[in-house]
PDB file of N, CA, C and O in Angstrom:
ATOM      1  N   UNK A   1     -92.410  76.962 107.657  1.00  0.00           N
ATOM      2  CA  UNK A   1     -91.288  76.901 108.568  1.00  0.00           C
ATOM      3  C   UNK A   1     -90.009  76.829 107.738  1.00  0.00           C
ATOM      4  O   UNK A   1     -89.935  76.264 106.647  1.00  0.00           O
ATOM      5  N   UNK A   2     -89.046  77.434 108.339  1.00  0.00           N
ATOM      6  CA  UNK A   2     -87.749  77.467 107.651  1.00  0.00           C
ATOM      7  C   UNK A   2     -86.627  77.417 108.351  1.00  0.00           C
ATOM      8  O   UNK A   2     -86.419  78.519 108.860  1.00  0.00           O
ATOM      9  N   UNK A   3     -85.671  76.508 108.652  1.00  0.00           N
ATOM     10  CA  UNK A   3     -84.553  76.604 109.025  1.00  0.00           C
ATOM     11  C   UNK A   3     -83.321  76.112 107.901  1.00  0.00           C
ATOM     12  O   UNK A   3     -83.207  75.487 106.846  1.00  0.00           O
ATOM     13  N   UNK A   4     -82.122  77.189 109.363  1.00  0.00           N
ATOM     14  CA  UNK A   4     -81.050  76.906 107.787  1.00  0.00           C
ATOM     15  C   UNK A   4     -80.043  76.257 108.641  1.00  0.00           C
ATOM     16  O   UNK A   4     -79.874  76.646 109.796  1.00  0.00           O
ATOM     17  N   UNK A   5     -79.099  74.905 107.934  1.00  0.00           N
ATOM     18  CA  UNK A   5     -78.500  74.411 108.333  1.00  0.00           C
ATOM     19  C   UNK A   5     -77.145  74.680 107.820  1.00  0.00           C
ATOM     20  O   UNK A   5     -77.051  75.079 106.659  1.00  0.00           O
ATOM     21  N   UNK A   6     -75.771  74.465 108.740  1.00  0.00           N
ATOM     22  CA  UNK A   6     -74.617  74.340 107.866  1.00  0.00           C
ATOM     23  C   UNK A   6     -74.069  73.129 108.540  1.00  0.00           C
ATOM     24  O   UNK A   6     -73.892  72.855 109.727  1.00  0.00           O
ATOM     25  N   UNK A   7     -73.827  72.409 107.292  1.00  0.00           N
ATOM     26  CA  UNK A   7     -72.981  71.330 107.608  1.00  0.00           C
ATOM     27  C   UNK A   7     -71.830  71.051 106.671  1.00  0.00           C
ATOM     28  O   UNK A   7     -71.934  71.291 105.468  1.00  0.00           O
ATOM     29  N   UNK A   8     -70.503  70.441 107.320  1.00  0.00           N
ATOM     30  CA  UNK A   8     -69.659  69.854 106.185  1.00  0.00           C
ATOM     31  C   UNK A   8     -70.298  68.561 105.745  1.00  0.00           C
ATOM     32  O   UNK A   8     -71.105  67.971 106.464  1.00  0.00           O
ATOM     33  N   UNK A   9     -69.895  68.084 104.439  1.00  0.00           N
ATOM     34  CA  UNK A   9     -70.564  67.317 103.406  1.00  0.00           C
ATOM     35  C   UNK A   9     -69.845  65.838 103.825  1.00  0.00           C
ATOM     36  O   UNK A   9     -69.987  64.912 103.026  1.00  0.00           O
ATOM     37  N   UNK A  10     -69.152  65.631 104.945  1.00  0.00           N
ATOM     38  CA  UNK A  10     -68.386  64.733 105.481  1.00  0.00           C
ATOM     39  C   UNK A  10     -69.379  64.234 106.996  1.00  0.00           C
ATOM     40  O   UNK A  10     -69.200  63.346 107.829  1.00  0.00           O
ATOM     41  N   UNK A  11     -70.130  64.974 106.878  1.00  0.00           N
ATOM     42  CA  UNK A  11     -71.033  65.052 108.320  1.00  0.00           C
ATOM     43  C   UNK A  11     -72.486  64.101 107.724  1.00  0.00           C
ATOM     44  O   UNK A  11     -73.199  63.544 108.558  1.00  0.00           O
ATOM     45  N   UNK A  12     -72.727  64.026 106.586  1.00  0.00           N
ATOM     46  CA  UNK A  12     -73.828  63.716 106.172  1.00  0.00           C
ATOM     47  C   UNK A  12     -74.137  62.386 105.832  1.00  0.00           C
ATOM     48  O   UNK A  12     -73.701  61.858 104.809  1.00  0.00           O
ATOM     49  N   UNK A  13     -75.130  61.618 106.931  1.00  0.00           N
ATOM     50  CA  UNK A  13     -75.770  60.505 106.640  1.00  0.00           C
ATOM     51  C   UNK A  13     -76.560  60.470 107.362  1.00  0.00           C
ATOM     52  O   UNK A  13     -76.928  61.452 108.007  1.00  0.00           O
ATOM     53  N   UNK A  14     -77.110  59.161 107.466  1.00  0.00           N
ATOM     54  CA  UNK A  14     -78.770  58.561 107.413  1.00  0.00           C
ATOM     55  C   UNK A  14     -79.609  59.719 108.833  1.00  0.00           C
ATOM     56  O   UNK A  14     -80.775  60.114 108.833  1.00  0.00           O
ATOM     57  N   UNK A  15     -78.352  60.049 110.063  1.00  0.00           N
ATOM     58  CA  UNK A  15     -79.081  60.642 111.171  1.00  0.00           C
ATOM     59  C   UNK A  15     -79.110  62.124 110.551  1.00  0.00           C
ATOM     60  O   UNK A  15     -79.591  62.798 111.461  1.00  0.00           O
ATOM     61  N   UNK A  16     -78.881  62.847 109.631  1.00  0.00           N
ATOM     62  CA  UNK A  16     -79.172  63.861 109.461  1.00  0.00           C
ATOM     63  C   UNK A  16     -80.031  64.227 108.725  1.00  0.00           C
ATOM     64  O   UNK A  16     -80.358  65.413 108.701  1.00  0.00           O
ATOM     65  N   UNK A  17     -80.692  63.174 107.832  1.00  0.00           N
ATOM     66  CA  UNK A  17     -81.855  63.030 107.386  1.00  0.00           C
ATOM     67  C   UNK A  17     -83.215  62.812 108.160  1.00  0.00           C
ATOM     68  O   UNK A  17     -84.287  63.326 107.841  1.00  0.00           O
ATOM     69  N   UNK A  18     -82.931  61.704 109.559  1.00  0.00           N
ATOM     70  CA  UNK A  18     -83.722  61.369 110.290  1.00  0.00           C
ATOM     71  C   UNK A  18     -84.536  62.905 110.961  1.00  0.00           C
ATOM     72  O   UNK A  18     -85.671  63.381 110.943  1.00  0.00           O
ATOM     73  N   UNK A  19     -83.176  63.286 111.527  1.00  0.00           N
ATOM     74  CA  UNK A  19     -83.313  65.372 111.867  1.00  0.00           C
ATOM     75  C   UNK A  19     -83.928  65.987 110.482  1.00  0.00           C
ATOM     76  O   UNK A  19     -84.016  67.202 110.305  1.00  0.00           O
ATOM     77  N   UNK A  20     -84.091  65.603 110.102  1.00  0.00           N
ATOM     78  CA  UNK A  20     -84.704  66.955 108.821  1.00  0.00           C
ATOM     79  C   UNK A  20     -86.261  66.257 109.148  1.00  0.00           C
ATOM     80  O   UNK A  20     -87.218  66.805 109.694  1.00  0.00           O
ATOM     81  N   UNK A  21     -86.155  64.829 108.605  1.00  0.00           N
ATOM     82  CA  UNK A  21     -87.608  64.394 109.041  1.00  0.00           C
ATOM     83  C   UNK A  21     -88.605  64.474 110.437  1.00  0.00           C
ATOM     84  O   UNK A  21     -89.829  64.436 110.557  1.00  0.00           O
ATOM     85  N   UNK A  22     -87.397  64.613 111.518  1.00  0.00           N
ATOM     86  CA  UNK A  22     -88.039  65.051 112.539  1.00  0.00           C
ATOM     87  C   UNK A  22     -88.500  66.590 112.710  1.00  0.00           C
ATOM     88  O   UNK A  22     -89.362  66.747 113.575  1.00  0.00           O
ATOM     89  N   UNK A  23     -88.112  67.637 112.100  1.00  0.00           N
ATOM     90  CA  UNK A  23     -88.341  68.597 112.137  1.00  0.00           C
ATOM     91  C   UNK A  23     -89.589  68.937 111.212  1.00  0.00           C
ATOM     92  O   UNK A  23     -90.469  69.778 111.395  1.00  0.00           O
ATOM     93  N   UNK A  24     -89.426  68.116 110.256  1.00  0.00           N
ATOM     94  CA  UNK A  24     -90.524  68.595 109.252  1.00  0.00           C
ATOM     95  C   UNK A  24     -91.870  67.945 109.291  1.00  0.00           C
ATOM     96  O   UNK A  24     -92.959  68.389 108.928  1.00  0.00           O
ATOM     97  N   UNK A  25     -91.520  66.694 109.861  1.00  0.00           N
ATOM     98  CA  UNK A  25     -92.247  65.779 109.425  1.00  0.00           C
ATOM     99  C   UNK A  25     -92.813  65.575 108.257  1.00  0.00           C
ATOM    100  O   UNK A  25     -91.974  65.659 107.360  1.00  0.00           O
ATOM    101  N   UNK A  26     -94.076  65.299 107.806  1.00  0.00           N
ATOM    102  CA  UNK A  26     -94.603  64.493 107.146  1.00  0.00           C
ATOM    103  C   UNK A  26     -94.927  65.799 106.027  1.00  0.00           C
ATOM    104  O   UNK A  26     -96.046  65.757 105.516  1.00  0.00           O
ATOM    105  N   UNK A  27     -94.207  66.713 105.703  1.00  0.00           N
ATOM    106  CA  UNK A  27     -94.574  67.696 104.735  1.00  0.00           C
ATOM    107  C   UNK A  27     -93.548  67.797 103.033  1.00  0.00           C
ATOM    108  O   UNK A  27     -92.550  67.148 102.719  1.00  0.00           O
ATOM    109  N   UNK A  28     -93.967  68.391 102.591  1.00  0.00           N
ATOM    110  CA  UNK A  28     -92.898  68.666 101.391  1.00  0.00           C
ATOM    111  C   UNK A  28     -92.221  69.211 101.988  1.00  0.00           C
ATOM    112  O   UNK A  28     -92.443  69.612 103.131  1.00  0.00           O
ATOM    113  N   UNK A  29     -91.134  69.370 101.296  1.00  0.00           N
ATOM    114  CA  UNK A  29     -89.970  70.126 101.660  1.00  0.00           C
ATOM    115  C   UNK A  29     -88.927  70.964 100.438  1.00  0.00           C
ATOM    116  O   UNK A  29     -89.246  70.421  99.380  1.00  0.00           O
ATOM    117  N   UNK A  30     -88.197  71.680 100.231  1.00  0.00           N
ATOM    118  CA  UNK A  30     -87.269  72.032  99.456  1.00  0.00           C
ATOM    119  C   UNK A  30     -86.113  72.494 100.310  1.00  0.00           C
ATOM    120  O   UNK A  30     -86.100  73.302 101.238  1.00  0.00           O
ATOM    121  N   UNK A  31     -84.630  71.399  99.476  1.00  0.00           N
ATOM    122  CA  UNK A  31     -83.783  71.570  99.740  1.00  0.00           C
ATOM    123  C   UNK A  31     -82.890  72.006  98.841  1.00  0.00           C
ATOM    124  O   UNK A  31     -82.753  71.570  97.698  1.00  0.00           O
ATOM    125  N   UNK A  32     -82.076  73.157  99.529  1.00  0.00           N
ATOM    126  CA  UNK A  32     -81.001  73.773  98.471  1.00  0.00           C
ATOM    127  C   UNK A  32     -79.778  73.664  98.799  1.00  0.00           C
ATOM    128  O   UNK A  32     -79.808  74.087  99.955  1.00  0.00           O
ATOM    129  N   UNK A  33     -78.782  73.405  98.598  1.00  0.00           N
ATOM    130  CA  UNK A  33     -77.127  73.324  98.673  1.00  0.00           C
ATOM    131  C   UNK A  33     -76.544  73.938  97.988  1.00  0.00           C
ATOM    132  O   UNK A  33     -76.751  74.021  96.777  1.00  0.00           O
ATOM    133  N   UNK A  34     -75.545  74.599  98.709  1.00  0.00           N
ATOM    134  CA  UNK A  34     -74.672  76.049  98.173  1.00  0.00           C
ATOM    135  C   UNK A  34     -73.523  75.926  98.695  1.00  0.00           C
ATOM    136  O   UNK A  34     -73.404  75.768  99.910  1.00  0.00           O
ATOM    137  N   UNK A  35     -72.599  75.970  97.964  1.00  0.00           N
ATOM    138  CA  UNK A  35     -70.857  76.314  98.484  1.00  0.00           C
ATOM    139  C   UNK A  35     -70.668  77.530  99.143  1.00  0.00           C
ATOM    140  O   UNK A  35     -70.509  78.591  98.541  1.00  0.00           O
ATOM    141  N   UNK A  36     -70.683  77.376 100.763  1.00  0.00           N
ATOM    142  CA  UNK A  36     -70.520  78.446 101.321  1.00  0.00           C
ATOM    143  C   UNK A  36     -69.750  79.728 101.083  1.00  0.00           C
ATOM    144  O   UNK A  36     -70.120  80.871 101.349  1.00  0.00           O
ATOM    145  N   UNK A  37     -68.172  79.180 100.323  1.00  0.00           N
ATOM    146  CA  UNK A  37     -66.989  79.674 100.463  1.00  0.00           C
ATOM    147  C   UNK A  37     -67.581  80.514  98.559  1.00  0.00           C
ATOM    148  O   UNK A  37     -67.212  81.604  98.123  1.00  0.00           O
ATOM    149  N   UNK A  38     -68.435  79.613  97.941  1.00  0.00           N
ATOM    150  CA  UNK A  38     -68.282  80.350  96.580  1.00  0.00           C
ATOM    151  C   UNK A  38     -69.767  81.825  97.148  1.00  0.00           C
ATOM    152  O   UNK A  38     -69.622  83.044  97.047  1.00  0.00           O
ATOM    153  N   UNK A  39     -70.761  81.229  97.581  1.00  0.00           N
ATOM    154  CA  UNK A  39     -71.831  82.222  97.979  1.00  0.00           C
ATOM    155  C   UNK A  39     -71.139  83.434  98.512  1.00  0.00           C
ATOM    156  O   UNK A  39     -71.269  84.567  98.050  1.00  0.00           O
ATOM    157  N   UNK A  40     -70.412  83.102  99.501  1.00  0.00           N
ATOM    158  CA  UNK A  40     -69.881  84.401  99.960  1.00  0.00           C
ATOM    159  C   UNK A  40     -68.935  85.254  99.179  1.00  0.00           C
ATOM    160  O   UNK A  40     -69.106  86.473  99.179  1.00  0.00           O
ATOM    161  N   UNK A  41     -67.885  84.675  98.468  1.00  0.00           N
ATOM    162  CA  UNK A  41     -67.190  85.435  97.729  1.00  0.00           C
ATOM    163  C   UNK A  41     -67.977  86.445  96.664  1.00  0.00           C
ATOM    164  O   UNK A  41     -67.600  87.502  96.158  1.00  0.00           O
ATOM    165  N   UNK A  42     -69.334  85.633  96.512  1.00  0.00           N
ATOM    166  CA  UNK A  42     -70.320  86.289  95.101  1.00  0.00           C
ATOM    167  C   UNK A  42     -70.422  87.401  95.974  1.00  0.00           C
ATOM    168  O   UNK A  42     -69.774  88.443  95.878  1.00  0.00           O
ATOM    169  N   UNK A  43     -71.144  87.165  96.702  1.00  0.00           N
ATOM    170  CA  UNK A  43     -71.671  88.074  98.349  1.00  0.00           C
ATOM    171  C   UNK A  43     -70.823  89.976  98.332  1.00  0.00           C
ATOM    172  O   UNK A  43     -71.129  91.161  98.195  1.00  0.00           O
ATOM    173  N   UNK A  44     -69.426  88.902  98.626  1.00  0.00           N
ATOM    174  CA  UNK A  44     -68.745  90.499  98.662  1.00  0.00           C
ATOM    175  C   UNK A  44     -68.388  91.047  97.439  1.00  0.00           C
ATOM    176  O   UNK A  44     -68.074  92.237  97.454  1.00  0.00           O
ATOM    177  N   UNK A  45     -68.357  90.305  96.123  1.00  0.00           N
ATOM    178  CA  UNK A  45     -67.920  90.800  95.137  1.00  0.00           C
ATOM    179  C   UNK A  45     -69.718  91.981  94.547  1.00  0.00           C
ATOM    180  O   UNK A  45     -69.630  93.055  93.952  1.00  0.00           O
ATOM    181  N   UNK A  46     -70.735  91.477  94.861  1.00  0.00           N
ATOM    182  CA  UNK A  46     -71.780  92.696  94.866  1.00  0.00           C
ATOM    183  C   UNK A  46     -71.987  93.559  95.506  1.00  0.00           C
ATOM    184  O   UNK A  46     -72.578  94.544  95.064  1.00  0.00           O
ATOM    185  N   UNK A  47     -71.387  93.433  97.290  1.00  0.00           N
ATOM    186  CA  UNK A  47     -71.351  94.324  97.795  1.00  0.00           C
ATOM    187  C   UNK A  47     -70.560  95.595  97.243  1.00  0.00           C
ATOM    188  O   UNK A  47     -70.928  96.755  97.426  1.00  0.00           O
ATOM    189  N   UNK A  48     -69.351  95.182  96.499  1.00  0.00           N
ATOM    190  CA  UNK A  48     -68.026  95.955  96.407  1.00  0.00           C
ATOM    191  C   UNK A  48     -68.602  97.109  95.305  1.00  0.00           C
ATOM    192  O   UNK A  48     -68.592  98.339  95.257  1.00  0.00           O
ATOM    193  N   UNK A  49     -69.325  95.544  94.084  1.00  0.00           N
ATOM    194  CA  UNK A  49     -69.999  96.908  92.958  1.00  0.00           C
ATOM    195  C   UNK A  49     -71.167  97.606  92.986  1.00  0.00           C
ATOM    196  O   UNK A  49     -71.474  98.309  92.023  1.00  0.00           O
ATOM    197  N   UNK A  50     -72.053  97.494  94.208  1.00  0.00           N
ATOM    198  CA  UNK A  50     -73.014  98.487  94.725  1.00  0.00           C
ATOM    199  C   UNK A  50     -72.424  99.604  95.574  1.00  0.00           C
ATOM    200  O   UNK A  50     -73.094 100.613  95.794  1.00  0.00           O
ATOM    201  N   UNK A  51     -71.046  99.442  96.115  1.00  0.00           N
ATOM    202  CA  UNK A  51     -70.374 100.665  96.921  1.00  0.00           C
ATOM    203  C   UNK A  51     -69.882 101.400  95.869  1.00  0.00           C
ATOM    204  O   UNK A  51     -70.012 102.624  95.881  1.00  0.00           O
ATOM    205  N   UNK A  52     -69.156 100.649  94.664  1.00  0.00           N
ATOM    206  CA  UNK A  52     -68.573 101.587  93.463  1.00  0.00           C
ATOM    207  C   UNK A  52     -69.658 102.197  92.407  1.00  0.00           C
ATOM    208  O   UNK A  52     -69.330 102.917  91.464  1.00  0.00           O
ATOM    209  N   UNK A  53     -71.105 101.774  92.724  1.00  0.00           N
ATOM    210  CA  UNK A  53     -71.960 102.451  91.729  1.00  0.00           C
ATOM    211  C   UNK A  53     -72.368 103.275  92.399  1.00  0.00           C
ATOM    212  O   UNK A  53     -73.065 104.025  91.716  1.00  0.00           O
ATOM    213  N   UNK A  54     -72.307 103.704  93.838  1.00  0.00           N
ATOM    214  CA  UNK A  54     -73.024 104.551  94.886  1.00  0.00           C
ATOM    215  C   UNK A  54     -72.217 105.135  94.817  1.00  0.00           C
ATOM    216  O   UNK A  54     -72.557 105.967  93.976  1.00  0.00           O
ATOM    217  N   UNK A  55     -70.412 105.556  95.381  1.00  0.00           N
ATOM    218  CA  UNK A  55     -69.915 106.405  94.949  1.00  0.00           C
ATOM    219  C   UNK A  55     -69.735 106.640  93.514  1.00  0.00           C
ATOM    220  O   UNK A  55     -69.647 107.867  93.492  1.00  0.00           O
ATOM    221  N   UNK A  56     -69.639 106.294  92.467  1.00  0.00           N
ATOM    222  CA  UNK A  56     -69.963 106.951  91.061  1.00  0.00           C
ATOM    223  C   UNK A  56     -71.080 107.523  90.856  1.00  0.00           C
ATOM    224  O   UNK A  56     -70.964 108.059  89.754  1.00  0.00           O
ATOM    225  N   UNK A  57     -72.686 107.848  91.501  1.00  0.00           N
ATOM    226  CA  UNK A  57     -73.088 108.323  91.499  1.00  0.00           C
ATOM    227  C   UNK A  57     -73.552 109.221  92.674  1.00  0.00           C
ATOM    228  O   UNK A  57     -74.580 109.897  92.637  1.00  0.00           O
ATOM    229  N   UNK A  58     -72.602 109.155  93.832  1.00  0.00           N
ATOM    230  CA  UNK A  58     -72.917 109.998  94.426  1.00  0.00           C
ATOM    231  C   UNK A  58     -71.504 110.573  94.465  1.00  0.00           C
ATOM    232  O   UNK A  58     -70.852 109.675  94.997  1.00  0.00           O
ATOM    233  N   UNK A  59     -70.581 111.700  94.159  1.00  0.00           N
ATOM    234  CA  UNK A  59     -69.164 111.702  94.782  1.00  0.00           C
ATOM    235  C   UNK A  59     -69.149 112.617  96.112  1.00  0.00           C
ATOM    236  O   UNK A  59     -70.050 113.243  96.669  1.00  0.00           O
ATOM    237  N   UNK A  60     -67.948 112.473  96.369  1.00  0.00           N
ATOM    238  CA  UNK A  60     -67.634 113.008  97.462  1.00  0.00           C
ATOM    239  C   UNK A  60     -68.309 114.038  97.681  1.00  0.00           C
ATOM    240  O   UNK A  60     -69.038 114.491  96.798  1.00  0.00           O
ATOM    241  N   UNK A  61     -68.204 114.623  98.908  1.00  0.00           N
ATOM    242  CA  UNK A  61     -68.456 116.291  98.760  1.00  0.00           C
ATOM    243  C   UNK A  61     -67.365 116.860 100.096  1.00  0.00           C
ATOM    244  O   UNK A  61     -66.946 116.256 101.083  1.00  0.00           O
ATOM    245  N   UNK A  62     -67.189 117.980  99.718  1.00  0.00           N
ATOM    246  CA  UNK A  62     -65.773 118.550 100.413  1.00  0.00           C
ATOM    247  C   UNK A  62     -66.426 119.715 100.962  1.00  0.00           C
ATOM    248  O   UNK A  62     -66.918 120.643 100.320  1.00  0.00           O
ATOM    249  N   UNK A  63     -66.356 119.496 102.892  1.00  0.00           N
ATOM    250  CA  UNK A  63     -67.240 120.522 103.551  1.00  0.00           C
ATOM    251  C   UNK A  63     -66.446 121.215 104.200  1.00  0.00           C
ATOM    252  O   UNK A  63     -65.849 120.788 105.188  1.00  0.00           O
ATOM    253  N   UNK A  64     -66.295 122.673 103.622  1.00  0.00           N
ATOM    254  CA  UNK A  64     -65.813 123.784 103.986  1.00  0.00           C
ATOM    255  C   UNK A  64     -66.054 124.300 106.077  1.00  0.00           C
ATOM    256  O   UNK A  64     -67.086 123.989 106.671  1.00  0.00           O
ATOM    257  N   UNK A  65     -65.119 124.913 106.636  1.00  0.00           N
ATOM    258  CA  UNK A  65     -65.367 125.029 107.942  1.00  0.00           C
ATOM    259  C   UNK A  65     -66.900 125.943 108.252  1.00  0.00           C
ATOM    260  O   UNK A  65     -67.685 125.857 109.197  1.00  0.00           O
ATOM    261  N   UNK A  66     -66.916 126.834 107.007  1.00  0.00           N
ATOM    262  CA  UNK A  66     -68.256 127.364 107.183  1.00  0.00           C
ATOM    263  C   UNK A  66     -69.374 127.260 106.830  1.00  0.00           C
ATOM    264  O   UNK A  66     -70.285 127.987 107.225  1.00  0.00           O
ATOM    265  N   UNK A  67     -69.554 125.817 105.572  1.00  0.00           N
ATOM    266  CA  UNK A  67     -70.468 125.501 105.699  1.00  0.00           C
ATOM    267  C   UNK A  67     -71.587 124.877 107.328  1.00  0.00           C
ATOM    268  O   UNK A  67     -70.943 124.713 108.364  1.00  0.00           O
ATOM    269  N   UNK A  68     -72.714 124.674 107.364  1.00  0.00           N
ATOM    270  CA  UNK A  68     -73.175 124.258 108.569  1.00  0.00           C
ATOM    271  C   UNK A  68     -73.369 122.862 108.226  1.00  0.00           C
ATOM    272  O   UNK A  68     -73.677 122.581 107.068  1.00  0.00           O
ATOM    273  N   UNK A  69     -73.215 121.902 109.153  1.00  0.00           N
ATOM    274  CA  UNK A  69     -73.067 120.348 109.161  1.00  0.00           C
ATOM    275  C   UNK A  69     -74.252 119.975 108.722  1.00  0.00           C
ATOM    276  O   UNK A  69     -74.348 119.334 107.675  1.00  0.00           O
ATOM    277  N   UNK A  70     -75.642 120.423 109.674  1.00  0.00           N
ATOM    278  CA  UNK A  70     -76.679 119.874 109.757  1.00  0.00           C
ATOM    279  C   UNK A  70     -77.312 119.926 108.499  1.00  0.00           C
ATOM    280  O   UNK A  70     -77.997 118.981 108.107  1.00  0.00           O
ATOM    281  N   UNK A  71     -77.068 121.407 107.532  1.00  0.00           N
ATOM    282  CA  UNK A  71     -77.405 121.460 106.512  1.00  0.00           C
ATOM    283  C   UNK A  71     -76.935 120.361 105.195  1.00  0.00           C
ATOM    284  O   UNK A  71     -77.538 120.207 104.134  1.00  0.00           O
ATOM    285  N   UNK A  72     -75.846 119.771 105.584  1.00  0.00           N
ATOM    286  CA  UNK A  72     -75.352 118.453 104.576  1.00  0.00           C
ATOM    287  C   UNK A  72     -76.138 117.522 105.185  1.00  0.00           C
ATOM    288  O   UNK A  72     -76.962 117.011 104.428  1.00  0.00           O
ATOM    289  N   UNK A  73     -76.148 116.993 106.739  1.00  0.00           N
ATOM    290  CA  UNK A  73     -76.666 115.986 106.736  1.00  0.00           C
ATOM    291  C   UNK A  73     -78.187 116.175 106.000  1.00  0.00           C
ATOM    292  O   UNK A  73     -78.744 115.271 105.377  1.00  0.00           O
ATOM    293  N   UNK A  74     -78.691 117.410 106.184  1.00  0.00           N
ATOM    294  CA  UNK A  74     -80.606 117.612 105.404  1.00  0.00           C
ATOM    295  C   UNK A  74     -80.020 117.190 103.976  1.00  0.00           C
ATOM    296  O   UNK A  74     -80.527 116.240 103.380  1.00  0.00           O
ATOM    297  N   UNK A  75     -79.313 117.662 103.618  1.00  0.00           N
ATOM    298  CA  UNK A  75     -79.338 116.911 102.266  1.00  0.00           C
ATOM    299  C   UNK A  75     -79.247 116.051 101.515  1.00  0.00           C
ATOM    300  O   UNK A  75     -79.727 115.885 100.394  1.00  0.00           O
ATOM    301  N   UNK A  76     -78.139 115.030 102.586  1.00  0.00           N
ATOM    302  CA  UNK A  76     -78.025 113.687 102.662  1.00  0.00           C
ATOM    303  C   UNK A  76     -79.438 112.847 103.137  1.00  0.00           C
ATOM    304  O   UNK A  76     -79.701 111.693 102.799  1.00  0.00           O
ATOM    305  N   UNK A  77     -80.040 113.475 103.763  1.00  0.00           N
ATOM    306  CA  UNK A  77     -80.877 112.757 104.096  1.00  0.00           C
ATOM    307  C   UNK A  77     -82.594 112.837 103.108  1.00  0.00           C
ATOM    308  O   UNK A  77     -83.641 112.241 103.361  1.00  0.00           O
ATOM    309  N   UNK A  78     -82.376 113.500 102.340  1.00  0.00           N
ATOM    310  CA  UNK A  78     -83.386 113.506 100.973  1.00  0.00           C
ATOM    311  C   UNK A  78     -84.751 113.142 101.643  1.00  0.00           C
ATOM    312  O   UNK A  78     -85.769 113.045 100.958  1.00  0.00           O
TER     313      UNK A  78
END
């Protein structure tokens, strides 16, 4: 079982532990804590350099009125 919680770090005492124990009960558990505000910034900063390695290896392509559409999308679509 897995749930994900967000809480501010100002929110946290003894009843939010009680809630973790009620949910889990009597099992192991692993808990992880992450700075929302830093995760996400990582977040978009990989998104940004997987869009700039996709266009560097894919570039543009410039479709003439007589090429046929469907024939780019077949090719786009590999």
């Amino acid at each position: 079982m897995q749930h994900t919680i967000q809480i501010n770090t100002s929110q946290l005492d003894a009843k939010f532990l009680t809630s973790i124990k009620s949910i889990f009960g009597k099992r192991d558990v692993k808990i992880i804590v992450e700075d929302i505000e830093t995760s996400h910034s990582e977040s978009k900063h990989s998104e940004v350099k997987r869009f700039l390695d996709h266009r560097k290896n894919r570039p543009s392509e410039v479709i003439s009125d007589q090429k046929d559409f469907n024939e780019v999308i077949s090719d786009i679509n590999l």
